[in-house]
MARVO-695162 format. One record per atom (N, C-alpha, C): z, y, x; residue number from 1. Coordinates in steps of 0.1 Angstrom, whole numbers, plus 2048, in hexadecimal, padded with zeros to 3 digits. Atoms other than C-alpha are relative to their C-alpha. Example, Ala and Ser with C-alpha at 12.3 -4.5 7.8 and 13.67 -1.06 7.14 Angstrom:
// residues 2
(r (800,7F4,809),1)
(r (84E,7D3,87B),1)
(r (800,80C,809),1)
(r (800,7F5,7F7),2)
(r (847,7F5,889),2)
(r (808,80B,7F8),2)
// end
This chain:
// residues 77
(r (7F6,7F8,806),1)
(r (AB3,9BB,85F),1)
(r (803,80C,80A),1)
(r (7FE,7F6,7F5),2)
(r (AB9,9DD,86D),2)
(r (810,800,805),2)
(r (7F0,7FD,7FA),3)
(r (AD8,9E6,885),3)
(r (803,80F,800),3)
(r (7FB,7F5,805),4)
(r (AEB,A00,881),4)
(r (80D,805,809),4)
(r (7F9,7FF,7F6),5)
(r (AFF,A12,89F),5)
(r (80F,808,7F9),5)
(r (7F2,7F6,806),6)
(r (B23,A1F,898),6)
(r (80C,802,80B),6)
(r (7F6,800,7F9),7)
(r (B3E,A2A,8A9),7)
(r (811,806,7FB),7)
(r (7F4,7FC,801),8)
(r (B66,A2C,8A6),8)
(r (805,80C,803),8)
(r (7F8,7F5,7FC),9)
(r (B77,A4B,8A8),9)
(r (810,7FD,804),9)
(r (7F5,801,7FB),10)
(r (B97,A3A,8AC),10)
(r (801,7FB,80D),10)
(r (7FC,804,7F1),11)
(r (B93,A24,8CC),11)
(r (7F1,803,807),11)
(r (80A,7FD,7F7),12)
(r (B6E,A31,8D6),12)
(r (7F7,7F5,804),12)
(r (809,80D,7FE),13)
(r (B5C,A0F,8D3),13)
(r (7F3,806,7F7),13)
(r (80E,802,80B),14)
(r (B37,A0E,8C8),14)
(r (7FC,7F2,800),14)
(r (801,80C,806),15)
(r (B28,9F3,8B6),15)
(r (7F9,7FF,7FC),15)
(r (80C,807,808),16)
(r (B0A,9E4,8A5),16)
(r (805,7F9,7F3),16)
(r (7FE,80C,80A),17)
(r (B0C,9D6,883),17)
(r (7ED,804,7F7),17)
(r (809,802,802),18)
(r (AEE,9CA,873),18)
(r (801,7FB,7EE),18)
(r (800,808,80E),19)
(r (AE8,9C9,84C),19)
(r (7F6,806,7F8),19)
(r (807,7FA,803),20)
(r (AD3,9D4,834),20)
(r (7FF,80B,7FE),20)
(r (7FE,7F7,801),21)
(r (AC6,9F2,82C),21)
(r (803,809,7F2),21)
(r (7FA,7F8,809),22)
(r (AD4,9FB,810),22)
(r (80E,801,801),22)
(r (7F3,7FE,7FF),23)
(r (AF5,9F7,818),23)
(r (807,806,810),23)
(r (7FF,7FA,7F0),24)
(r (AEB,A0D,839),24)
(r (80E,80D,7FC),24)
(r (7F8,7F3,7FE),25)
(r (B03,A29,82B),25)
(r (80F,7F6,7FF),25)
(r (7EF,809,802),26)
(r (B25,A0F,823),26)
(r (804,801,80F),26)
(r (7F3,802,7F1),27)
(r (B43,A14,840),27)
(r (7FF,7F3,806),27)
(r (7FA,80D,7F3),28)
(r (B46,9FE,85E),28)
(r (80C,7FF,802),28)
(r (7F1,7FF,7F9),29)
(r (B66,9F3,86D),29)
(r (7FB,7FC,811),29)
(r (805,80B,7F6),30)
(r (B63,9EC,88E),30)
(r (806,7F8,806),30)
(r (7F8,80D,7FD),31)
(r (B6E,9CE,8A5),31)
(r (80B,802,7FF),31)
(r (7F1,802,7FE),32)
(r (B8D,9D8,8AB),32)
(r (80A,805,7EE),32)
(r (7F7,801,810),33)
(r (B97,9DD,883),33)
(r (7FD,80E,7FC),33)
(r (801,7F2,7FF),34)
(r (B94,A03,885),34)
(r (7F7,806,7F2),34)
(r (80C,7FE,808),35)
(r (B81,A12,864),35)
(r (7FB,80C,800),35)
(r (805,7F3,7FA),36)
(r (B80,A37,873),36)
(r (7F0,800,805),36)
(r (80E,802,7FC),37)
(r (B58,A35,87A),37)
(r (7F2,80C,7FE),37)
(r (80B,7F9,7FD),38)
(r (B3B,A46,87F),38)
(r (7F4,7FC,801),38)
(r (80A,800,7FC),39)
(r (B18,A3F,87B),39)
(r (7F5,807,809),39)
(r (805,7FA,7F7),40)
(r (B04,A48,898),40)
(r (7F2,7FF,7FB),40)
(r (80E,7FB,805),41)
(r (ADE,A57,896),41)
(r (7FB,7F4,80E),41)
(r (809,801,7F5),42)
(r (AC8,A3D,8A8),42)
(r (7F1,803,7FF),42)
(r (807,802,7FF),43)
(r (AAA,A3D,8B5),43)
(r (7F6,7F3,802),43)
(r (809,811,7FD),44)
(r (A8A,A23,8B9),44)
(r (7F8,806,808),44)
(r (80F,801,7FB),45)
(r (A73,A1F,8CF),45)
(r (7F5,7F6,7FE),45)
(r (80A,80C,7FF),46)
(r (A52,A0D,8CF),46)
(r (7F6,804,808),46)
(r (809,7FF,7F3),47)
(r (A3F,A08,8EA),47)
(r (7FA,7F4,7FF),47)
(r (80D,80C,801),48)
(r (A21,9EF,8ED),48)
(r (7F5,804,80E),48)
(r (811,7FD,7FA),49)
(r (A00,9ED,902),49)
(r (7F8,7FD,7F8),49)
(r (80F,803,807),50)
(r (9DB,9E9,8FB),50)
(r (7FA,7FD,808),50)
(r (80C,7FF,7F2),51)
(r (9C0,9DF,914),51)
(r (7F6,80A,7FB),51)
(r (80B,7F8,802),52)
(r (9AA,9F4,900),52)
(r (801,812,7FD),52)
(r (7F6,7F0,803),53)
(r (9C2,A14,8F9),53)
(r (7FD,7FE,7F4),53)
(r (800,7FB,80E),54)
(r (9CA,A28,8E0),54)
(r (7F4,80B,803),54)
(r (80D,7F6,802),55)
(r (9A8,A3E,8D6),55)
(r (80B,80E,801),55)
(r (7F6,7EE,805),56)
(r (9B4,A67,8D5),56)
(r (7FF,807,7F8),56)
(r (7FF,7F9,80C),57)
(r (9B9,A7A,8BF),57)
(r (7F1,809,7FE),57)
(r (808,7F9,803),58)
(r (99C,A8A,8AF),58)
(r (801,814,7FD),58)
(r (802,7F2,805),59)
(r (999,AB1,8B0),59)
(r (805,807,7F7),59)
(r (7FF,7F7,80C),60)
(r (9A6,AC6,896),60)
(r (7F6,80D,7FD),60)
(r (807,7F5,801),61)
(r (98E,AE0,88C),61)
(r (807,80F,801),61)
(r (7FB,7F3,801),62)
(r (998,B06,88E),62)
(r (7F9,807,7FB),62)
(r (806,7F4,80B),63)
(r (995,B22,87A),63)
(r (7F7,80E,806),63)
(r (7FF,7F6,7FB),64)
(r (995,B3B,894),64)
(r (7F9,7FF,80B),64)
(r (804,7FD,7F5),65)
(r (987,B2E,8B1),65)
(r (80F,7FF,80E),65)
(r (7F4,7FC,7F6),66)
(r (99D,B2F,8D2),66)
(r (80B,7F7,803),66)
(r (7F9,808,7FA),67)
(r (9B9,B1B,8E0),67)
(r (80E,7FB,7FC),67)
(r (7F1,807,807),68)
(r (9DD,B10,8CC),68)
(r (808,807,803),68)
(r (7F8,7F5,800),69)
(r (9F8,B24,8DA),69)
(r (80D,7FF,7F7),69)
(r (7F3,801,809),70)
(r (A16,B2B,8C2),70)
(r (7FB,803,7F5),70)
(r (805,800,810),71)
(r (9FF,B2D,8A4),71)
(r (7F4,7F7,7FC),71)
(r (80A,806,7FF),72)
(r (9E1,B17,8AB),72)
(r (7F8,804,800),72)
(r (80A,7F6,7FE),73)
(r (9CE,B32,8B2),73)
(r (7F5,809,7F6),73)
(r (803,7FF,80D),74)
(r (9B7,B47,89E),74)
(r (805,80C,7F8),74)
(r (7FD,7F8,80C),75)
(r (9D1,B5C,88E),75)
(r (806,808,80B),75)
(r (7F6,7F0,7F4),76)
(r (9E5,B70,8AF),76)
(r (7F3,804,802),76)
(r (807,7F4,7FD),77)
(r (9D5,B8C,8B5),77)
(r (806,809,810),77)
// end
């Protein structure tokens, strides 16, 4: 079940509550009773290994010839 970070604006606590995701947009209260809230933007990470790696990325082909830049090259002149 995902968690969901929030924080108080009245006493400045953050807090995790964990529920589904459809009812990711419904108000929290937090511990201390407060229902002033805020959902915070988080982030994930995922991190892992491989003994074998990850392969790389394959090439993209170009139109133009030449080296990426601020247009992927090709088109500055």
């Amino acid at each position: 079940m995902p968690r969901y970070d929030y924080r108080c604006r009245a006493c400045g606590a953050t807090f995790e509550v964990s529920r589904p995701m459809i009812q990711a947009s419904d108000p929290a209260s937090c511990p201390e009773g407060h229902d002033d809230t805020v959902k915070l933007l988080s982030t994930v990470a995922v991190t892992g290994s491989s003994k074998a790696g990850a392969p790389a990325p394959a090439p993209r082909p170009s139109s133009g010839g030449g080296g990426g830049g601020c247009c992927g090259g090709g088109c500055c002149s």
